[in-house]
N, C-alpha and C positions, 0 to 999 in steps of 0.2 A: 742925429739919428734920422732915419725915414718917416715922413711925416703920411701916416694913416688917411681913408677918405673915406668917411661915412655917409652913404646916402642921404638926405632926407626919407620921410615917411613915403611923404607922394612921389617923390622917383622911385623908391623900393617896391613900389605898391601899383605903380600906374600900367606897368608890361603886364602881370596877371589881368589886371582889371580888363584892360584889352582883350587878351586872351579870352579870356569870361567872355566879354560883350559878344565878340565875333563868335564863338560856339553858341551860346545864346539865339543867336542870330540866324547862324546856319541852320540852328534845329528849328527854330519858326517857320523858318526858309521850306524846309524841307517837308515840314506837314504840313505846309498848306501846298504844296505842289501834290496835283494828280499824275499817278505812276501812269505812263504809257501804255496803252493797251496793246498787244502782241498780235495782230492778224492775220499773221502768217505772211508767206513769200507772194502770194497772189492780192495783198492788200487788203482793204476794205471792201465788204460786200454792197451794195445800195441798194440791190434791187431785191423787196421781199419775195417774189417767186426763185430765181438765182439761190437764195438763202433756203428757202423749202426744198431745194432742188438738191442741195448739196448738204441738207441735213437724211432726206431721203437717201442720200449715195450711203452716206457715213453710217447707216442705221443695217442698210440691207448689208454690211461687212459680215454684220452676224446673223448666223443661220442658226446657232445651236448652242445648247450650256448645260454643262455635266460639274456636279459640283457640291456643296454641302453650304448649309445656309443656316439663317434662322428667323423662326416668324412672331416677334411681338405684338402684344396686342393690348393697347389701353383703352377701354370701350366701356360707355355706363353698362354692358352686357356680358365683359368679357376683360378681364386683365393678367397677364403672364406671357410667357414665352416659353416656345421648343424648337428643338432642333430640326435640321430638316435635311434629306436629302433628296435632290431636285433633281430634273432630266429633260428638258424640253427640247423643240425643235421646230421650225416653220413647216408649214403654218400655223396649226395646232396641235401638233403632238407634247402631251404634257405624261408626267409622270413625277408622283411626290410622294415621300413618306416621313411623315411625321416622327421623331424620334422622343423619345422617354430619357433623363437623366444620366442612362450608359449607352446611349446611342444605340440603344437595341429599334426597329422599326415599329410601331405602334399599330399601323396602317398600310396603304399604298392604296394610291387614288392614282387611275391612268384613263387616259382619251386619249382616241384621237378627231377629233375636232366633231367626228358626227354618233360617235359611240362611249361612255362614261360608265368604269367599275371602282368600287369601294370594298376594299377590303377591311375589314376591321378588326384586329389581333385581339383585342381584351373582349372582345364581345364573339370573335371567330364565328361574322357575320359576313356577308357579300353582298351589295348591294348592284345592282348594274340597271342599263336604263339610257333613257337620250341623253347627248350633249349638254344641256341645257345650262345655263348660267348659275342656276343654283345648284345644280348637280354639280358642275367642276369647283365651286364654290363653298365645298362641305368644310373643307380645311381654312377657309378663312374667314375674314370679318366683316368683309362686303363679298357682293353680287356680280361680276363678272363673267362677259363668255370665253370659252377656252383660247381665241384666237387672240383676243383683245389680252390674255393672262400671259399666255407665250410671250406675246411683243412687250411687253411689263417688263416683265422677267428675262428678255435679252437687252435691255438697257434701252427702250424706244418707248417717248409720248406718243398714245395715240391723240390723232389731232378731230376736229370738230370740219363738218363739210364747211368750209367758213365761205360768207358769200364777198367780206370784205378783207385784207390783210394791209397792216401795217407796220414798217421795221422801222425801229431809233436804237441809240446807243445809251446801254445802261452803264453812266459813268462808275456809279456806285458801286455797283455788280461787276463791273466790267466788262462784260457783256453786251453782247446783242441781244434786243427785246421784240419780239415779234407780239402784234394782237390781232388775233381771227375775231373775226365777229361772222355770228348767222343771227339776225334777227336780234331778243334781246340777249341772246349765249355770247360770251364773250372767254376766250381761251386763251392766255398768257402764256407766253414761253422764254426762257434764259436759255441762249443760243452760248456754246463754247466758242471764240471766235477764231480759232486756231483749229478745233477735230470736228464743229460743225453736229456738236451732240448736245441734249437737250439737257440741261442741267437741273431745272425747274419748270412745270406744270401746275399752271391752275386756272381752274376753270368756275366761271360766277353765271349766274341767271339758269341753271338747270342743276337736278340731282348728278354729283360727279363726285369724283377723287381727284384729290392734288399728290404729283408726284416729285419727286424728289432725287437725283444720280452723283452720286459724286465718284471720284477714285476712277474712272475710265483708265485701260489700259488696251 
């Protein structure tokens, strides 16, 4: 008859084990590699004005935004959210109305950057009067001027007069990290390193807001 061939354990066993080890292997491999950061066709930026320059190009694309939104608010003074629909335009033309649960308008708050009226539907009240930061500032939970709320609201950090700037590479982030400093104000930014838009804002040594973009299109 034909005479049978039984592996042993460890020949049977040793091709897996391989297998295993080198997948093993490859996956270690692989998280500890940092993914390539994407710069686009013109390369890496080095110079921090070049980078402000061409984050300015990218910013001024947009002039205007017509659209529907919503404004949260989690504040020891204030917590919930509404609907909203928005209308701005450079420089400061703003137009908002705060919606109610069937999207009916609540309100309508409009400037244009030197004149500010409030209408107010449950109160079918009118308010008008200057620009002024807390007048365009009725509908939300900080203090902002109209010009500085438009540029917000088209997807643009406003930046600090900085007297010094400096750019590195945020591996982490992947991103490029710009720091303005004036004195002791010091203004952080997450640069996209490809569309040149501001991802993250935050600003330390003075009263401010940190901002936040994602989703650009």
């Amino acid at each position: 008859g034909r005479e049978a061939w039984c592996p042993t354990p460890h020949q049977s066993y040793e091709p897996s084990m391989n297998r295993a080890l080198v997948a093993m292997f490859l996956t270690l491999a692989c998280l500890g590699c940092t993914k390539r950061i994407a710069f686009g066709p013109e390369g890496e930026v080095r110079d921090p004005q070049e980078l402000l320059a061409r984050i300015d190009a990218a910013e001024a694309q947009v002039v205007s935004l017509r659209g529907d939104g919503r404004l949260d608010v989690d504040s020891k003074d204030a917590k919930g959210g509404v609907g909203l629909f928005l209308s701005v335009a450079r420089p400061a033309l703003l137009h908002l109305e705060p919606l109610d649960f069937f999207n009916r308008p609540q309100g309508v708050l409009v400037s244009d950057g030197s004149t500010f009226s409030l209408y107010s539907v449950p109160e079918s009240l009118v308010l008008t009067g200057p620009a002024s930061p807390p007048n365009v500032s009725r509908l939300l939970p900080i203090v902002i001027p109209a010009g500085e709320l438009v540029s917000v609201m088209l997807g643009e950090a406003p930046r600090i007069d900085a007297e010094k700037v400096a750019l590195e590479i945020d591996e982490q982030e992947r991103t490029y990290k710009l720091t303005l400093t004036k004195g002791p104000v010091v203004q952080t930014l997450w640069v996209h390193p490809e569309h040149f838009r501001v991802i993250r804002s935050e600003v330390r040594g003075a009263p401010a807001y940190d901002l936040q973009f994602s989703d650009f299109l």
